[in-house]
C-alpha positions in Angstrom: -15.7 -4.0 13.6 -16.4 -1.2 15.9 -17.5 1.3 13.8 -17.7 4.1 16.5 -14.1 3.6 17.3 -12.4 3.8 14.1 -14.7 6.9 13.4 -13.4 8.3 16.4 -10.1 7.3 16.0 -10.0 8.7 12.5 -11.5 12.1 14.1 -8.4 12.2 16.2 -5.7 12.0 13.3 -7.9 15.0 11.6 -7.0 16.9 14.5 -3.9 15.4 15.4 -2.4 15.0 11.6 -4.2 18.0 10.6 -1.5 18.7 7.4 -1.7 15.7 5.9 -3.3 15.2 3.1 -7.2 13.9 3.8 -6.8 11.6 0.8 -4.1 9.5 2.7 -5.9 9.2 5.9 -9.1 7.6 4.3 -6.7 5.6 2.2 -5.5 4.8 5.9 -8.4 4.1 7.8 -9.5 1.4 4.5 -6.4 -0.2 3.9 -4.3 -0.5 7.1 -6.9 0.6 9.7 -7.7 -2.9 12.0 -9.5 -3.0 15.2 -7.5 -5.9 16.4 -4.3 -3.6 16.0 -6.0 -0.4 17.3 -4.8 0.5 20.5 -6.5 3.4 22.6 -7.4 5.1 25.7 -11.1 6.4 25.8 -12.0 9.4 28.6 -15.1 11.2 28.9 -16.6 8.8 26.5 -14.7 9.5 23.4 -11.0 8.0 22.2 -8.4 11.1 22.9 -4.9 8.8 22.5 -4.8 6.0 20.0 -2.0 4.2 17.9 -2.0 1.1 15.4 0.2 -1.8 15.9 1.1 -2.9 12.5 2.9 -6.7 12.4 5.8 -6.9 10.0 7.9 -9.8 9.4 11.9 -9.1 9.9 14.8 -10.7 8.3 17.2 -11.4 11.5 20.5 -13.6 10.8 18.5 -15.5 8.4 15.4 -16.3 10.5 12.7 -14.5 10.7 11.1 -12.6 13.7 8.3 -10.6 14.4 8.0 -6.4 14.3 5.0 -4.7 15.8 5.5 -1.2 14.1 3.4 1.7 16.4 1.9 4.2 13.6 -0.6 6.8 14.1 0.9 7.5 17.8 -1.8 10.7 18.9 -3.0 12.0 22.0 -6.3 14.6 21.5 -4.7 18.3 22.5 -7.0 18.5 25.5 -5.7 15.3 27.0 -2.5 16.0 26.9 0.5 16.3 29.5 -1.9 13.9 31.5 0.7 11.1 30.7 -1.6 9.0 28.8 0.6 8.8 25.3 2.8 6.7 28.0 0.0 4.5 29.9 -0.6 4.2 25.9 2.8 2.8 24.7 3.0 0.4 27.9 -0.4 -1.0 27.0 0.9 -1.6 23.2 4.1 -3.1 24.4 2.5 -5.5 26.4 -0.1 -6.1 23.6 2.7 -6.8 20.6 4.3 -9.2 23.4 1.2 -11.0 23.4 1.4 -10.9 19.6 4.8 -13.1 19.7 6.8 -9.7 18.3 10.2 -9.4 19.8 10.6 -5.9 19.1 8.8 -2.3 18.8 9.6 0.3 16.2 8.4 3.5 15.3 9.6 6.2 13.2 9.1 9.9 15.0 7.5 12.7 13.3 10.0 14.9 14.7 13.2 15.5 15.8 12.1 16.3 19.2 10.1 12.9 19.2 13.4 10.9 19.8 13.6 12.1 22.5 10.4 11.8 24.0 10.0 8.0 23.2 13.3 7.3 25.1 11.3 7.4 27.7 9.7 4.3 27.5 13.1 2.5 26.2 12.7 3.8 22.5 16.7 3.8 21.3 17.7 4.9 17.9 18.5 1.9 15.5 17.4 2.8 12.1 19.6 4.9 10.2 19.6 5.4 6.0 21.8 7.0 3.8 21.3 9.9 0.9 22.6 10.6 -2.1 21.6 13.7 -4.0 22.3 14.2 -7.2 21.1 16.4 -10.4 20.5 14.4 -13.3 19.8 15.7 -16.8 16.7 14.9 -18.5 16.9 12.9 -22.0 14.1 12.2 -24.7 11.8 9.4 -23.4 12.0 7.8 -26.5 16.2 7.4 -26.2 17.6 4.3 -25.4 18.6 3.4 -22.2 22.3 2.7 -21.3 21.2 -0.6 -20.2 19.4 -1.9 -23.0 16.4 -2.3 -20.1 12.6 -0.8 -20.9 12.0 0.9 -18.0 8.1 0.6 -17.4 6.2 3.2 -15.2 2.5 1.6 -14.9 0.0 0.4 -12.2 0.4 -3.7 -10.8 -2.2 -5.9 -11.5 -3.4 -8.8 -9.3 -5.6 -10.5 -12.0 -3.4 -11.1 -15.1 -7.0 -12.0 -17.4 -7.8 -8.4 -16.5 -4.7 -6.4 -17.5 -4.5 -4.0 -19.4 -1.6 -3.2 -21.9 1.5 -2.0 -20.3 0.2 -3.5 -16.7 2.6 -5.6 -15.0 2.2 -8.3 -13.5 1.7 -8.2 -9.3 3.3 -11.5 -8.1 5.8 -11.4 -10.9 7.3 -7.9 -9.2 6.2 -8.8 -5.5 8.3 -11.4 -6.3 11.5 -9.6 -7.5 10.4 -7.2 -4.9 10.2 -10.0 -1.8 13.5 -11.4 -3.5 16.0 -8.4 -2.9 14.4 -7.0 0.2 14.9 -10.9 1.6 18.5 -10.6 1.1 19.1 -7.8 3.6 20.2 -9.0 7.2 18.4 -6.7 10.1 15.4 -4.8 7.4 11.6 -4.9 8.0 10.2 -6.9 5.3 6.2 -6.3 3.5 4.1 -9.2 2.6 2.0 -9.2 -0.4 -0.8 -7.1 0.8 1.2 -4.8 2.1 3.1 -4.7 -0.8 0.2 -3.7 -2.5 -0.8 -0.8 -0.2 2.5 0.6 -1.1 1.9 0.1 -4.4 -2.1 1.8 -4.3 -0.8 4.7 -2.4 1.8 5.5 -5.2 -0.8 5.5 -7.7 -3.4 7.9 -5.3 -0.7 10.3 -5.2 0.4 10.3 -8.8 3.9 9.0 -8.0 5.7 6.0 -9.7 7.0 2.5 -9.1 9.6 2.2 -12.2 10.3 -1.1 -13.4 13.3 -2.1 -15.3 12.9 -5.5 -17.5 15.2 -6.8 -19.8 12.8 -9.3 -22.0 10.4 -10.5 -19.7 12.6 -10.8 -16.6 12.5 -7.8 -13.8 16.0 -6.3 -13.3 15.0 -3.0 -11.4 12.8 -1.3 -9.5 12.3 2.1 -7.8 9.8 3.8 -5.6 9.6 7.4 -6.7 7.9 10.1 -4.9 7.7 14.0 -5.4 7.8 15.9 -2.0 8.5 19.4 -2.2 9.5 20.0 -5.9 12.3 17.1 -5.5 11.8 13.7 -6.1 12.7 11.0 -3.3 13.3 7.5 -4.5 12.4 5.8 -1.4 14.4 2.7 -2.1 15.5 1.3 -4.8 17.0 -2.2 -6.4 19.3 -2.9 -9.9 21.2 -5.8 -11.5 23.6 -3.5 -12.5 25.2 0.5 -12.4 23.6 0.8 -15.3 20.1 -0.4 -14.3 20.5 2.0 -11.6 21.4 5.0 -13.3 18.2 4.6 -16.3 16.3 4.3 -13.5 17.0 7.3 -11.7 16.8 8.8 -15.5 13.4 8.0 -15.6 12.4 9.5 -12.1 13.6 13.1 -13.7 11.7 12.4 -17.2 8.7 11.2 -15.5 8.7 14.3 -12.9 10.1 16.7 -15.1 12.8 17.4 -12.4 16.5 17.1 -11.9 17.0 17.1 -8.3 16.8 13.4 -7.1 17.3 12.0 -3.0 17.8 8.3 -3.6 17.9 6.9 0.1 19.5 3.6 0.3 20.8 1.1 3.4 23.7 3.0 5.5 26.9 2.6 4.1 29.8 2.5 6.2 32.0 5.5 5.7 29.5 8.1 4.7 26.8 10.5 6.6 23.6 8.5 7.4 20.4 10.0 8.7 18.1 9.1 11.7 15.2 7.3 10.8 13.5 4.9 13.3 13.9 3.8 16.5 13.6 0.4 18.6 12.8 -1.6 21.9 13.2 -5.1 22.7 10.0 -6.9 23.6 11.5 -10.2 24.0 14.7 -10.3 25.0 15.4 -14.5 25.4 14.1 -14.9 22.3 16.4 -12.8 20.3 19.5 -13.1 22.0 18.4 -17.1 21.4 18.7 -16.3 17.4 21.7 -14.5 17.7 23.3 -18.0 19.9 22.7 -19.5 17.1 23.8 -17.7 14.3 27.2 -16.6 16.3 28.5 -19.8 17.9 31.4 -18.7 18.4 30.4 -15.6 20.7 30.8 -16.0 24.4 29.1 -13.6 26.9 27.4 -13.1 30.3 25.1 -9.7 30.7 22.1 -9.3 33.3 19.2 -7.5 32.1 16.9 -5.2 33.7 13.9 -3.9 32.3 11.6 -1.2 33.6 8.5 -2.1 31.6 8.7 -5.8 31.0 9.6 -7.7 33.6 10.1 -11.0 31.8 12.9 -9.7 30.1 14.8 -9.6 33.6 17.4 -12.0 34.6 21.3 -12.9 33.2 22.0 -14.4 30.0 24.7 -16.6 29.2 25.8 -17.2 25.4 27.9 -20.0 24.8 28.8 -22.3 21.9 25.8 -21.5 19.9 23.3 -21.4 23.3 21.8 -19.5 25.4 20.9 -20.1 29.1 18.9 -17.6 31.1 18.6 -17.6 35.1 16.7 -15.7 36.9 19.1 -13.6 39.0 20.6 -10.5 38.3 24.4 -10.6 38.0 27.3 -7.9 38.5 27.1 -7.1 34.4 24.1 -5.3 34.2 23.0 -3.9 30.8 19.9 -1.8 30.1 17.3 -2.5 27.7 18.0 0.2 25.4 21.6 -1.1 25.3 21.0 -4.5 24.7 18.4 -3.1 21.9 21.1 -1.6 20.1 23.9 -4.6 20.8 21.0 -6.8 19.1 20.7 -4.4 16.1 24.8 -3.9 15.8 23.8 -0.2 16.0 27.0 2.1 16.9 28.7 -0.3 18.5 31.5 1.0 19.1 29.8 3.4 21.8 28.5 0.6 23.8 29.7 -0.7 27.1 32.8 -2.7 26.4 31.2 -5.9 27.0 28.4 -5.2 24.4 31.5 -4.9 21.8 31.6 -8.3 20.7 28.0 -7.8 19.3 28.4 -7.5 15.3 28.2 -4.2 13.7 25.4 -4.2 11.9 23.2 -1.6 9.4 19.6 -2.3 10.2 17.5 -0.8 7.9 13.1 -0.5 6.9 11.9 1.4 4.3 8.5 2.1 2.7 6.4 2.4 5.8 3.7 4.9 4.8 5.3 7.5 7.2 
């Protein structure tokens, strides 16, 4: 590893990230920092605009497809308005491409952000929903509505070296992986990352709560305090019940009332911006979707600014797809076809884009 690079790399997210908390970026820069995935631009010998490219698998129409997630996007003050955060993302999308991702997300660090990453074909896709609620705090020692213990204690990876009250890694990783597989259109973590998200709870004195009934898992929730209110960050039951001891828990634990569970957009009520998207490969994608949707039937011609192999006019037919190489009369944009692929606000799409599936994509517990 290049030592000198991820030291200045690191430099640049103290000056770029300069309120967050210096116990998360070295927890950064040794858990998810890699030099393969470190993409930056170097002037006057020193790295002034940088970003990671973090691989996650994604659940699509029950296959599974490749995410390259850009975090840690920073361009050094001096350097900027020199264009170089955008040399920067057109390098990385052509890197994840080489990577076999078919899409890009990110998550801006401000509203203002969206915005700016349109520019290089960046569409919202990734909405959640809130619900906020004040919940009364009861004796720990009461019993829970649910008959569940709800457990609040660190996973272990080497079950010979637990201690009491540990729980067991793969046994929740498992329940964990189990649940998030089940949602269509979601960013999915592997093991290690699961247990990144699991260290940085514990470095920040937060919680995962886990409900068992015997020794089975029925719940879990990932509970944060930000601001004097707690944020569960996502959250999974067997049952109404489950749910509610949880969140229970979270105000015991905290000592606080004021809970914001955030939970996959549900149709019908407010949702919030959270992420955004691009399409790296194109064929491959609207291949899966063929598949998965043979009844669909549909001709749209692509044209794509940055990459160029996405170019060319699709046809979806019986369960296949056939690309040529031409452009035809029904030309779509990228950042269209992004949010046809993701069933994202249909309903505001070009009419022929309507017959794409409405869909709630969702990713949660991304370190942002």
């Amino acid at each position: 590893m290049d030592n000198n690079i991820k030291n200045q790399t690191k430099t640049l997210w103290d000056t770029c990230f300069s309120e967050e908390d210096k116990r998360f970026v070295d927890f950064y820069f040794e858990k998810r920092y890699n030099e393969q995935d470190n993409i930056h631009i170097e002037k006057d010998g020193k790295v002034v605009s940088a970003m990671q490219l973090i691989s996650y698998p994604f659940s699509y129409y029950g296959k599974t497809i490749g995410c390259s997630y850009f975090s840690g996007c920073c361009t050094d003050p001096d350097y900027r308005s020199q264009g170089l955060m955008n040399d920067l993302i057109i390098k990385a999308l052509n890197q994840a491409k080489n990577n076999g991702a078919c899409f890009a997300a990110l998550i801006p660090a401000s509203e203002s952000l969206f915005n700016y990453y349109e520019g290089t074909n960046f569409i919202p896709t990734f909405d959640y929903s809130k619900i906020r609620i004040k919940r009364q705090q009861t004796d720990n020692g009461q019993q829970t509505a649910s008959g569940c213990q709800i457990i609040s204690h660190r996973v272990s990876k080497s079950p010979s070296l637990q201690e009491d009250g540990e729980l067991d890694f793969y046994q929740v990783y498992e329940y964990f992986n189990t649940k998030m597989r089940a949602r269509n259109c979601c960013v999915q973590h592997d093991e290690y990352d699961f247990s990144v998200i699991t260290e940085d709870l514990e470095l920040f004195d937060n919680h995962l709560l886990v409900a068992k009934y015997g020794e089975d898992i029925c719940g879990l929730a990932f509970c944060y305090l930000r601001n004097g209110e707690i944020f569960i960050k996502d959250v999974f039951a067997e049952s109404t019940a489950i749910f509610s001891d949880l969140i229970t828990a979270a105000a015991n634990i905290f000592d606080n009332e004021t809970i914001n569970i955030i939970i996959p957009p549900v149709p019908g009520q407010k949702t919030h911006k959270l992420g955004m998207a691009r399409i790296i490969d194109a064929e491959t994608m609207l291949r899966i979707y063929a598949m998965t949707h043979p009844k669909m039937k549909i001709e749209i011609s692509i044209v794509d600014p940055i990459i160029t192999q996405n170019n060319g006019t699709y046809y979806i037919s019986n369960g296949e797809l056939d690309k040529r190489n031409s452009i035809g009369a029904n030309v779509v944009d990228i950042e269209q076809l992004t949010q046809a692929l993701f069933g994202y606000n249909i309903e505001n799409l070009p009419e022929k884009l309507q017959a794409f599936n409405k869909q709630a994509a969702f990713m949660s517990l991304m370190l942002d």
